[in-house]
N, C-alpha and C positions, 0 to 999 in steps of 0.2 A: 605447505598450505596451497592448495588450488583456486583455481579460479573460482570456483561457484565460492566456496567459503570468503572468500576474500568481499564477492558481490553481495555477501549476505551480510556479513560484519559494516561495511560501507552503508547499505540501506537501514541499517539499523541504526546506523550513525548518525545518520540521516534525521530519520522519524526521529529521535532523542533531543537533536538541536533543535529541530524545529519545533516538537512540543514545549522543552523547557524555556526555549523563547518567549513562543509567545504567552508560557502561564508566567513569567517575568513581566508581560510590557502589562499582561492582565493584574498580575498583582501591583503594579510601580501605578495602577491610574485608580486604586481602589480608594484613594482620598482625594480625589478632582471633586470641584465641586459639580453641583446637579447642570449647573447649564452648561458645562462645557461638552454635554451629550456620549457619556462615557461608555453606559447602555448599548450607544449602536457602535462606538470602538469596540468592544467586549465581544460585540454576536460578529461584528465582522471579523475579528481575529480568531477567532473560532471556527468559524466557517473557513477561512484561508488556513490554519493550522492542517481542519480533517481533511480539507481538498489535497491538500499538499502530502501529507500522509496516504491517504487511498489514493494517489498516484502512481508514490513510491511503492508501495506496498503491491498494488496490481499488478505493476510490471513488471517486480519479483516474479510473482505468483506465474505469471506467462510464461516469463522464463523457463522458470523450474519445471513447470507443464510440460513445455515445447522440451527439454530437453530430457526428462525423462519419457516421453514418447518417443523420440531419436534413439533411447538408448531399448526399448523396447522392441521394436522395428529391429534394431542392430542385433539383438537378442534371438531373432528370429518368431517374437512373438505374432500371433494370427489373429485378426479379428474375426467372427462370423460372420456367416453369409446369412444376408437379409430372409427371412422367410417366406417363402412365397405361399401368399394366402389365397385359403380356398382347398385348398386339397388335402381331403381326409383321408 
């Protein structure tokens, strides 16, 4: 096993706890009663859930980015050259 696999299983582990978390504390408050404001626990652990997820999840994504272009480069791949406009 390498390192990216390892980074990936990890971040995945991740996003899992923290989704099953918090649809736990959202299901464990679904019999509260109306005043004890359960409504705005619900939209804020939610909000903190997808935050916390698109965190992890983007900085995979960078990663893998950043590192498959490292290996691209390494590869000897070439970008093009900008077009110079105007000349027909």
């Amino acid at each position: 096993m390498n390192t990216d696999q390892i980074k990936v299983i990890f971040t995945y582990g991740i996003a899992t706890i923290m989704i099953l978390g918090g649809l736990a504390i959202i299901y464990a408050t679904r019999l509260d009663p109306p005043e004890a404001d359960v409504a705005g626990l619900r939209l804020l652990m939610a909000g903190f859930i997808g935050g916390a997820t698109q965190f992890v999840f983007n900085r995979e994504t960078q990663t893998q980015t950043a590192r498959q272009v490292e290996r691209g480069i390494a590869q000897g791949a070439t970008t093009p050259a900008p077009a110079s406009g105007g000349d027909a």
